[in-house]
Every structure is written in structure tokens, then in C-alpha cells.
C-alpha positions as CSV (number, residue, x, y, z in Angstrom):
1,X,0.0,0.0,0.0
2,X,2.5,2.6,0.4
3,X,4.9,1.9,-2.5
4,X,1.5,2.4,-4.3
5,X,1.1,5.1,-2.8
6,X,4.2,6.4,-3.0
7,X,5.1,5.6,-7.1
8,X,1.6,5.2,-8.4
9,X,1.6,4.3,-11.8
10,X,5.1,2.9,-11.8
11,X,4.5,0.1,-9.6
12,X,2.6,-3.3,-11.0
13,X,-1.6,-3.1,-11.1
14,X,-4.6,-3.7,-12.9
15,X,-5.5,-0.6,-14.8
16,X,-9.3,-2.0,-14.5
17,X,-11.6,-2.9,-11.5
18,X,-13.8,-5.9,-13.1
19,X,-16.1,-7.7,-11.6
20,X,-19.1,-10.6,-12.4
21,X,-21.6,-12.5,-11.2
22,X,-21.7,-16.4,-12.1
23,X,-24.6,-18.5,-11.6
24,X,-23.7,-22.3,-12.0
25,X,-25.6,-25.1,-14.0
26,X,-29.2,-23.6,-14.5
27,X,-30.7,-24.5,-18.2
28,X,-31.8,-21.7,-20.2
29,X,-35.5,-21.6,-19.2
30,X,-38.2,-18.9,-18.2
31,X,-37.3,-20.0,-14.4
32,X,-35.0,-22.8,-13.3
33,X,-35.3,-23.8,-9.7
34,X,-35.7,-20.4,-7.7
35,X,-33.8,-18.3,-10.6
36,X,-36.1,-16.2,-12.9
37,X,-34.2,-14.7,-15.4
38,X,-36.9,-11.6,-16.3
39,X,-36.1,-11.1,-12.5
40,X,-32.6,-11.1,-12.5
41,X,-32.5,-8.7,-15.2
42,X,-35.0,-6.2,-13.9
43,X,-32.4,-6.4,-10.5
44,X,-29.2,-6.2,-12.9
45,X,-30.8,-3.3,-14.5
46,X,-31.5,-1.3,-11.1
47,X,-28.4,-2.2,-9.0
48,X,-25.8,-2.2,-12.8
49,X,-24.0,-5.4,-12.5
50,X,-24.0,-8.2,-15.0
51,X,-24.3,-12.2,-15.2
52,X,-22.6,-15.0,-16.6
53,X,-24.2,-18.1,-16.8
54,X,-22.0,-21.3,-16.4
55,X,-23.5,-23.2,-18.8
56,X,-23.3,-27.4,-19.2
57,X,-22.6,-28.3,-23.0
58,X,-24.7,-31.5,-22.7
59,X,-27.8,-29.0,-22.5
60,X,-27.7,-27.3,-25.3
61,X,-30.6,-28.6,-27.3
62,X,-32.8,-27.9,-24.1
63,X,-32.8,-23.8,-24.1
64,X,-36.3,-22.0,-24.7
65,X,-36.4,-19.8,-27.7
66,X,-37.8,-16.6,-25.2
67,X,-34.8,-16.5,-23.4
68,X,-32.5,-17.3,-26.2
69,X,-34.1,-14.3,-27.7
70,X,-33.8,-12.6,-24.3
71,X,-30.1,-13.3,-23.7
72,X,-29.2,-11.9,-27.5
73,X,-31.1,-9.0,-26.5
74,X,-29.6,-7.9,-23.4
75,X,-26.3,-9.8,-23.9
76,X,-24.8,-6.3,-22.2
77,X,-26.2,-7.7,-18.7
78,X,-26.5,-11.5,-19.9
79,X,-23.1,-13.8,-21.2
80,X,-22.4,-18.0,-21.3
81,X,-19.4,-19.5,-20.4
82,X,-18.6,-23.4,-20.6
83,X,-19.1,-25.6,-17.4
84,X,-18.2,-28.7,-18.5
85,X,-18.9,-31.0,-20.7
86,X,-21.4,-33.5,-19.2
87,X,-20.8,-32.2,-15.7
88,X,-20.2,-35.7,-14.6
89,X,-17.8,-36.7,-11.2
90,X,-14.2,-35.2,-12.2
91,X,-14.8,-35.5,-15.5
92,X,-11.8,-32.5,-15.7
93,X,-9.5,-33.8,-13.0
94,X,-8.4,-37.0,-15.5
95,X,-4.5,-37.0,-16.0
96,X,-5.1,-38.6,-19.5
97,X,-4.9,-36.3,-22.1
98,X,-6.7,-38.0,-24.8
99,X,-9.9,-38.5,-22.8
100,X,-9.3,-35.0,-22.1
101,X,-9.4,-34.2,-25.2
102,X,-12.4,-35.7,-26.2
103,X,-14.4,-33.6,-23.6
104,X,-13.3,-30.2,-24.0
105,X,-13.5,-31.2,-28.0
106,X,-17.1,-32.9,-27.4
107,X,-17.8,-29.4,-25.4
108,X,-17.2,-26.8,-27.8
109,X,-18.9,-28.6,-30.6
110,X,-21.9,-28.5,-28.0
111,X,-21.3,-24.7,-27.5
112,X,-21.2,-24.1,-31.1
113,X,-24.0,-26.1,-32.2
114,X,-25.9,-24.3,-29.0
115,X,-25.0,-21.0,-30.5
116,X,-25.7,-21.5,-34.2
117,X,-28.9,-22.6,-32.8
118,X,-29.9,-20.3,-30.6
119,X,-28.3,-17.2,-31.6
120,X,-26.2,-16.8,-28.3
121,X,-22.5,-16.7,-28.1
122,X,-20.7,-17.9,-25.8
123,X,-16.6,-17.4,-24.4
124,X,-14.3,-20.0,-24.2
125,X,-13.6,-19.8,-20.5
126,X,-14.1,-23.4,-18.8
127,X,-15.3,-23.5,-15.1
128,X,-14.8,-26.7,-13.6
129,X,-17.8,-28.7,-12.3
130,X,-17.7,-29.7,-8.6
131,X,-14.4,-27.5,-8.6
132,X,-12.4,-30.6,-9.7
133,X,-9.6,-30.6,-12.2
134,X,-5.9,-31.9,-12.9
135,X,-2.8,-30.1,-14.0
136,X,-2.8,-31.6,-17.7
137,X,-6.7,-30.5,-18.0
138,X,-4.9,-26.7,-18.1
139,X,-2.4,-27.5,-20.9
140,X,-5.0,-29.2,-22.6
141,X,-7.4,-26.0,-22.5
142,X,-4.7,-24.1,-23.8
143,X,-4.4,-26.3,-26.5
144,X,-7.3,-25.9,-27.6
145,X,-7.1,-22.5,-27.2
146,X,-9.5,-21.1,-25.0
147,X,-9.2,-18.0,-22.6
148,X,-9.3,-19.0,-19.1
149,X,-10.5,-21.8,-16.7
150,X,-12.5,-20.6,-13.4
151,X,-12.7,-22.5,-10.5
152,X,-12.8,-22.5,-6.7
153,X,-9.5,-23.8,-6.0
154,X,-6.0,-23.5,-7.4
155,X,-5.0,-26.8,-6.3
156,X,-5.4,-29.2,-8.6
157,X,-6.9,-32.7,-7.6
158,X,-4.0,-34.5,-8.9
159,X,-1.1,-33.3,-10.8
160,X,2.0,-34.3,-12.9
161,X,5.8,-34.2,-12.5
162,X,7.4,-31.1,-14.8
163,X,6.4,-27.4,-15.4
164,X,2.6,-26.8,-15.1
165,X,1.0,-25.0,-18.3
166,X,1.0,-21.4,-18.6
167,X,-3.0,-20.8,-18.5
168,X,-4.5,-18.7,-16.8
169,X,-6.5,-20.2,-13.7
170,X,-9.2,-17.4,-12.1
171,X,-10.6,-18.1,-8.8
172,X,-13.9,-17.1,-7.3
173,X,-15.9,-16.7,-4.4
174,X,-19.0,-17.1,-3.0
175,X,-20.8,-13.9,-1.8
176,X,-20.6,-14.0,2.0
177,X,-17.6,-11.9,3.2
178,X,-17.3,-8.5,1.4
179,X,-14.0,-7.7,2.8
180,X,-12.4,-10.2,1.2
181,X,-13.9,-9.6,-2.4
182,X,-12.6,-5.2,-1.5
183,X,-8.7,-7.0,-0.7
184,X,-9.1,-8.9,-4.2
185,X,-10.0,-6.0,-6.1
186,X,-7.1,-4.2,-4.4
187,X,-4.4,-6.3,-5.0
188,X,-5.3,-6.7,-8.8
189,X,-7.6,-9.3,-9.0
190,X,-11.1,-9.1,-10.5
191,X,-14.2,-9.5,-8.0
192,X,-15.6,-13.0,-9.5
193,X,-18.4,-14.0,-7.3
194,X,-20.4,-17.3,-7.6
195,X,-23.8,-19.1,-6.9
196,X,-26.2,-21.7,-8.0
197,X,-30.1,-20.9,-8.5
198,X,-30.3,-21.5,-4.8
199,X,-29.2,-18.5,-3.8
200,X,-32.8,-16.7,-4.7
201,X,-35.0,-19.4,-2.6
202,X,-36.1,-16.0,-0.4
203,X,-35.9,-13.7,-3.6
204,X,-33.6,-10.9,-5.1
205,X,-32.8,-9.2,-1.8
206,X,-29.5,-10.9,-0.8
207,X,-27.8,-10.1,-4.2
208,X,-29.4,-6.9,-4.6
209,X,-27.7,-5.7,-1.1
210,X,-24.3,-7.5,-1.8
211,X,-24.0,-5.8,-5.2
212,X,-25.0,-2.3,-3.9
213,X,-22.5,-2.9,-1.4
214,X,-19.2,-4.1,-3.6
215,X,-20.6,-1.7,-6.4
216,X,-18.2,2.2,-6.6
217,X,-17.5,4.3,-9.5
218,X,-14.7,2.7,-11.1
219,X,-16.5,-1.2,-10.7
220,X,-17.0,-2.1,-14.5
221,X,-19.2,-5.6,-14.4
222,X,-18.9,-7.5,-17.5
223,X,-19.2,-10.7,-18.7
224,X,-16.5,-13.7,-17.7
225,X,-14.8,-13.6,-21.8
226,X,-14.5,-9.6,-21.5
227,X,-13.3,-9.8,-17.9
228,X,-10.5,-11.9,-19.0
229,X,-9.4,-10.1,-21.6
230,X,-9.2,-6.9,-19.6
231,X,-7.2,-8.7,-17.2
232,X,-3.2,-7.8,-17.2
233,X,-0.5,-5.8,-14.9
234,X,1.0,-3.2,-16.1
235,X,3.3,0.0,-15.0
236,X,4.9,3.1,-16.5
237,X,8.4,2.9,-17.4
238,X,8.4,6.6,-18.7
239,X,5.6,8.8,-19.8
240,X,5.2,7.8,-23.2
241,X,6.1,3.3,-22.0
242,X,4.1,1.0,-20.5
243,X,5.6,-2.7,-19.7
244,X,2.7,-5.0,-19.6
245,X,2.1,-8.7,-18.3
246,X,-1.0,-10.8,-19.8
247,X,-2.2,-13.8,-19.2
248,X,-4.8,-14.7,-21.7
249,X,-4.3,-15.7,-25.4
250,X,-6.5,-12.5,-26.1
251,X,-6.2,-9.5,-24.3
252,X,-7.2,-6.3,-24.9
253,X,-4.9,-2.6,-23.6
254,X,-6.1,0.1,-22.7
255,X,-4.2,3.6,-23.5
256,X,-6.5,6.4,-21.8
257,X,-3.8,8.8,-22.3
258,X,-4.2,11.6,-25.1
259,X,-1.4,10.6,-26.5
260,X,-0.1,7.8,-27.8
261,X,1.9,5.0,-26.4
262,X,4.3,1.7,-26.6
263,X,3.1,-1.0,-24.8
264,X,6.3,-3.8,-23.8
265,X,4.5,-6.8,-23.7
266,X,5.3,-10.0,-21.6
267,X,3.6,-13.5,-21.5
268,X,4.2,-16.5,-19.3
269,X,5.3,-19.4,-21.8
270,X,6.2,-22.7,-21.0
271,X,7.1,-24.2,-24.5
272,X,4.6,-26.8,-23.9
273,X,2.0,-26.0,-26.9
274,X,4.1,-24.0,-29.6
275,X,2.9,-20.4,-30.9
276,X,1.5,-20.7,-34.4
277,X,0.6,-17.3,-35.2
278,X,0.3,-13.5,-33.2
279,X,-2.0,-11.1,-34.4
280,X,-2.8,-7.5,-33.4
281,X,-5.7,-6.1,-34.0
282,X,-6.5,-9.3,-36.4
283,X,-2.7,-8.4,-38.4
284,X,0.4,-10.5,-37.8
285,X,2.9,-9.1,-35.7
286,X,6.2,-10.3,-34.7
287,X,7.2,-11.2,-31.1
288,X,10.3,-12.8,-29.6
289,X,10.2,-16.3,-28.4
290,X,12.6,-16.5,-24.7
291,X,13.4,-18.9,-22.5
292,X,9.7,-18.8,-20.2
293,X,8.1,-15.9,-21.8
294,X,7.2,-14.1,-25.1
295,X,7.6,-10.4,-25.7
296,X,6.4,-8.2,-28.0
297,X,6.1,-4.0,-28.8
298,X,2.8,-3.0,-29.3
299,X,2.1,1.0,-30.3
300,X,-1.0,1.6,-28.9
301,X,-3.1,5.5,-30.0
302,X,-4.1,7.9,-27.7
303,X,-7.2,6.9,-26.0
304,X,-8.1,3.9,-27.7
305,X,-7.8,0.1,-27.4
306,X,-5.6,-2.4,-29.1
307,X,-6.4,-6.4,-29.2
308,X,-3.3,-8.9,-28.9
309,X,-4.6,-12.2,-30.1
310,X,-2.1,-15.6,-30.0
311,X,-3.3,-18.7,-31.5
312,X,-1.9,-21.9,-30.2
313,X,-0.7,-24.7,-32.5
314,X,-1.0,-27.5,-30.8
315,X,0.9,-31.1,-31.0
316,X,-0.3,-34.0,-31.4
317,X,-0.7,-35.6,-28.1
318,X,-3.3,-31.7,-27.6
319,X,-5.3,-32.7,-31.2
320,X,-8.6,-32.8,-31.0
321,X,-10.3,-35.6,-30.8
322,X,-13.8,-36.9,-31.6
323,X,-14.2,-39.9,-30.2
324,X,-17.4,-41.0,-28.5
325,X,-19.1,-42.1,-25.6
326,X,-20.7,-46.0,-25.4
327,X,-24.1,-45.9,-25.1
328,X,-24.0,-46.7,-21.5
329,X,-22.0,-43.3,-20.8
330,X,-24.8,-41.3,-22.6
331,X,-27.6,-43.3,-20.6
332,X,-25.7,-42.2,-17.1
333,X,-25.2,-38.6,-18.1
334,X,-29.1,-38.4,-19.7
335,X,-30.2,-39.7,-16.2
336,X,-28.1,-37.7,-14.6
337,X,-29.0,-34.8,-15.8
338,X,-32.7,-34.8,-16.0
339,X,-32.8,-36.2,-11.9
340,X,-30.5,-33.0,-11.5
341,X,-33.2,-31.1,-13.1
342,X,-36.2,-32.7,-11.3
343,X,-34.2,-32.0,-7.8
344,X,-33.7,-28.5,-8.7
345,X,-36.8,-27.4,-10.1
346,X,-39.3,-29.6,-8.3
347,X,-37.9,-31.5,-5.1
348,X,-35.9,-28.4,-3.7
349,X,-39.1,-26.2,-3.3
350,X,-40.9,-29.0,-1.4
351,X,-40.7,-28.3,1.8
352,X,-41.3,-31.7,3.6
353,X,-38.4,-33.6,1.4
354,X,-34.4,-33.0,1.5
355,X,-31.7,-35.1,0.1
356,X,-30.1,-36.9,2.7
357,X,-26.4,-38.4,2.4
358,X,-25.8,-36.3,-0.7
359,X,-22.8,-34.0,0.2
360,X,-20.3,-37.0,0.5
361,X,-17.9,-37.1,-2.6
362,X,-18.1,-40.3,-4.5
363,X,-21.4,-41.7,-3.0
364,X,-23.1,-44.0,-5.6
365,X,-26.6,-43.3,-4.5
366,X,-28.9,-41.1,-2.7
367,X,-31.9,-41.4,-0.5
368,X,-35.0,-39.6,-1.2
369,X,-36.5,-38.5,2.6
370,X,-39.1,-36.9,3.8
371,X,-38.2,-34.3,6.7
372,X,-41.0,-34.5,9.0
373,X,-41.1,-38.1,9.2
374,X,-37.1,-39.2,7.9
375,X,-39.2,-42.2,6.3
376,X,-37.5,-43.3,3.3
377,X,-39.4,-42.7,0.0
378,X,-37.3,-44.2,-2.4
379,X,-33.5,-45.3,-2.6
380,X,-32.4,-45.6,-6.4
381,X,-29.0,-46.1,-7.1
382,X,-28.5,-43.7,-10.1
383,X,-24.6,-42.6,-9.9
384,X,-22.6,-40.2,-8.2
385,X,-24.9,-37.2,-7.0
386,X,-23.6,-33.9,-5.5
387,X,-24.3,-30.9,-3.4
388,X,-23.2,-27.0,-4.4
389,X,-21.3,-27.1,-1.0
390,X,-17.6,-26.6,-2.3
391,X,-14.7,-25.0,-0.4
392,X,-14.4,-20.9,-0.7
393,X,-10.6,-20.4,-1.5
394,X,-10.1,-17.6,-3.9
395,X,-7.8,-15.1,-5.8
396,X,-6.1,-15.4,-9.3
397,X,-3.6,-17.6,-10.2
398,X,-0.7,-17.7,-12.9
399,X,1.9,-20.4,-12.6
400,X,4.6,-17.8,-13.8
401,X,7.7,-15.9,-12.0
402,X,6.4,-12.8,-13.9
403,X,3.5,-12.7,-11.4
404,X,1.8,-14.6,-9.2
405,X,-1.7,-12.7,-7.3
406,X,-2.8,-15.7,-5.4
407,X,-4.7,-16.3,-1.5
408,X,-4.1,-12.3,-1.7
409,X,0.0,-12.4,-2.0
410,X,1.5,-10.6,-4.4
411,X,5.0,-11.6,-6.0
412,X,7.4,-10.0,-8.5
């Protein structure tokens, strides 16, 4: 705090304050569970914040053509990301890379074909479902090339032996402790805070004070693909330099200034997944290939906006692959996912039955209880079922020595 304040500019910070507001797993209905989505936009509207909707691939011939047309609309309050491909127990936290491949290809073909059509776009940012993924799963996002993973851990649930991909991993939180979403914002790291439709069982008023709360002047809310891409450190060297650090494969500078600038550029590389091609605002530009980064010098005009964009040419072993499931996967992830949806739009607003047993990791089957009586109603063993309930450990994380911003420490 006080070599901020003492050199401003010239030390390393975020030149923006971004924040958003993700909602896990709902489908793309009028209402799902206790979330209405005319609702949540008349409280977006009046309290200026925005949503992004984690979205599961394997849905994506179930949306309703009203809030398709709703989302396209209003896509300056309303964005999808990816959760997921079947949202199936760790489907992410696999160490092999070929089934891994077959999921996040199987995933955007879902995303595509749900966006050709509904008319909705989505960004290539993948949160994790139940919070679960491995080390490889992050080299194999980048070699696909999407932006950024989300999740609510930075620890992977199992790991491999040599340097860990340069991706960028963002970490969120769930909206219960507001000082700890100000100490984020402070030390560079966008405000990402999370819930499931849940969250409005007693209505709008719980996000409605928690965003009128975190909101102040210079809080931009935008969706998770534009908050990424507006995510990067960056200080003065002199009053016409900027040296800049990104993270993403697409990021977009900022020069406010009224005159122009040149922006040094730095990105974390590992090697792993070669550079094929690096564009600036959509033109081939050279950059320098070094021993754990890349560097390039970007001219950027007075008070306008330049887009880097690097595209990934991945080897072999990150190809994509479209193999497919047996027909006994798709039967599990059909059930699956239409008991998920009974639970959450019928069962959870009952108020005499509960879930009981369901929070345990792994469990192969769940009881159906009533809560007056505890009498079992019915016991089918269906495949692994899960609760919301993850852990709440958050901040932003970049396995590079140019700069880490993780559990609020900040290294150079």
C-alpha cells in the first residue's frame, strides 16, 4: 500500500476494477429452480451489475427460444461461459490427455452447435464442475485454445511431475464476506463472485444488497470472456512506456492517455503447446520467443484500445479428438442430468423432502426422505450425485515468475 502510494503508476496493477456475477448449472429456461431470469435482469438493471451463466454443453438442445431471444437481447447484462462437458464426477480432474481431449472437444462442438442454434454466443472460458480438475486439463485448454479456466480452487486434484502449463486459472468466491472480495479487487484481481439458483429461494434481496455494497464508480461488471481479456499488470516505465504482463491468449490494452503509447509486452510461456501465429488487431505481428516468456512491442493510440490475439498450434498428443461415448455413458449422463433437473426445479421447493447423504464425494446413491417423518421414500442407485457445497478459497492464479496474485500475496 504505500509503495502504491508512493510511485503510483510505476509500480505493478490492474488498470481496471472488473467484476461478475456467475450462476452455475441452471438450463436456459423462463425460471430454473428459484432463478427467474426476467427477475434477475429487472435487479441487474437497477443495481448495474452483470451475469454469466456457467452453462453445461450437454444441455444445449434444451434452451427455450424466449430467453434465447432474451439473452441476445440484453447480452450487455446476460453472457455463457462453458461448465463442463457433461458435468459428470471429475470428469476435468483425468491425468489422461486423450480422454481430455475428447471432452473439451465434445464441449465446444456442444457450445457451437448451441449457438448456431440459438443465436447466443458464448466465451471460451471453462469452469470446472464440482471445482475438480488436474494439472494436464490446463495444458489441454490451452491447446485448444481457450481464454481461461474458473474455479474455486487453485489446487489441482492430482497433478504431474514437470512445469505446469501457462494458462491462466481465475478463482472465485461465494458472496458472504465483502472484505475479502474489496482485498481482491485491491491487489489486482477481478471481484468474480459465484452461486447456483439456490441462492434466490427468499428472492432478489440478498444479491441486490451484496451488489449495492461491492458496487463504486470505477466497478466495470462485464461478462467472464471480456473480464479476462481486460485482465493484465501493467506499469509506466516513462511517460510515453508502458511494460505490460498478460495472461490470456486474447487480451485487450487500454491507453486512456491523449497521446499515444508503446506498450512492452510479456507473456508466461512454457514451451509446452508452440505459438503458431500472433495477431494485433487481427494483423500478424512479430514477437520474440525466450526462454519462459514471449515479448512483444505494441504502439497503442491515444485513448483507444488495441487487441493482442495468440493462437496456439498444438501437437499431437493436444489434437482434437472426436471420439465417443458407449451408449452406457450417454444413458448415465441423460439420467443424470434430468434427476438434477427434477431436484432442482421440483424436489428443492418442497418443503417436507431433503436429500439426505448427498454431500459425501463419490457416494453411488442417494436417498429420497421426507423431513418431517425421515421415512425413506425411495432409494435408487442412479450414480454419483452432489451438493453446491464446495470450499471458498479464492484469488487469481498464474503459474509464472512474472507474477503470481494468489490467497491475496503478491509476488514479482
Amino acid at each position: 500500500m504505500f509503495l502504491r502510494h508512493v510511485f503510483g503508476d510505476q509500480t505493478w496493477h490492474n488498470p481496471k476494477r472488473c467484476a461478475s456475477f456467475i450462476i452455475d448449472d441452471p438450463l436456459l429456461r423462463k425460471s430454473y429452480g428459484f432463478l427467474n431470469y426476467s427477475r434477475l435482469l429487472a435487479e441487474m438493471d437497477s443495481r448495474e451489475f452483470t451475469a454469466s451463466i456457467a452453462f453445461i454443453p450437454w444441455n444445449h438442445k434444451r434452451t427455450h427460444p424466449d430467453v434465447a431471444k432474451l439473452m441476445r437481447e440484453r447480452s450487455d447484462r446476460f453472457t455463457v461461459c462453458v461448465h463442463g462437458c457433461d458435468h459428470t464426477e471429475a470428469e476435468f480432474a483425468s491425468m489422461d490427455v486423450r480422454e481430455l481431449n475428447t471432452r473439451i472437444h465434445l464441449a465446444s462442438q456442444r457450445m457451437k452447435a448451441h449457438e448456431r442454434r440459438t443465436g447466443v454466443p458464448y466465451a471460451e472460458v471453462m469452469v470446472f464442475p464440482q471445482g475438480e480438475f488436474s494439472s494436464v486439463s490446463l495444458g489441454v485448454l490451452k491447446g485448444h485454445n481457450y481464454l481461461a479456466a474458473v474455479n474455486t480452487s487453485i489446487i489441482p486434484r492430482t497433478t504431474r511431475n514437470g512445469a505446469p502449463a501457462s494458462f491462466p486459472l481465475f478463482m472465485r468466491r461465494y458472496p458472504r464476506n465483502l472484505a475479502d472480495f474489496a482485498f481482491d479487487l485491491f491487489v489486482g484481481k477481478p471481484a468474480l463472485v459465484v452461486e447456483h439458483h439456490g441462492y434466490f429461494r427468499q428472492g432478489y434481496e440478498k444479491i441486490r444488497e451484496f451488489t449495492t455494497q461491492l458496487n463504486s464508480p470505477k466497478l466495470r461488471w462485464m461478462g467472464l470472456g471480456e473480464l479476462v481479456r481486460h485482465t493484465y499488470l501493467q506499469r509506466s516505465v516513462s511517460p510515453d512506456t508502458v511494460e505490460c504482463r498478460i495472461f490470456a491468449n486474447r487480451q485487450i490494452l487500454d491507453n486512456p492517455a491523449p497521446r499515444g503509447k508503446s506498450f512492452i509486452i510479456y507473456k508466461p510461456e512454457g514451451n509446452e503447446i508452440p505459438i503458431g501465429e500472433v495477431a494485433v488487431n487481427g494483423k500478424q505481428h512479430p514477437y520474440f520467443a525466450e526462454h519462459d516468456h514471449m515479448r512483444l512491442y505494441v504502439d497503442v493510440p491515444a485513448s483507444s484500445e488495441t487487441e493482442v490475439t495468440i493462437k496456439y498450434a498444438p501437437t499431437a498428443q493436444y489434437a482434437s479428438n472426436s471420439e465417443g461415448q458407449s451408449f452406457r455413458q450417454q444413458a448415465q449422463v441423460y439420467l443424470r442430468r434430468y434427476l438434477s433437473t427434477v431436484r432442482d426445479n421440483y424436489l428443492s421447493k418442497h418443503d417436507k423432502l431433503s436429500f439426505a447423504g448427498v454431500p459425501t464425494e463419490g457416494r453411488k446413491a442417494f436417498r429420497l426422505m421426507s423431513a418431517s417423518t425421515q421415512e425413506t421414500l425411495c432409494q435408487p442407485v442412479v450414480g454419483t450425485v452432489h451438493t453446491n457445497s464446495l470450499s471458498c478459497e479464492f484469488g487469481f492464479s498464474e503459474p509464472t515468475h512474472l507474477c503470481s496474485l494468489q490467497r491475496g500475496t503478491v509476488r514479482h
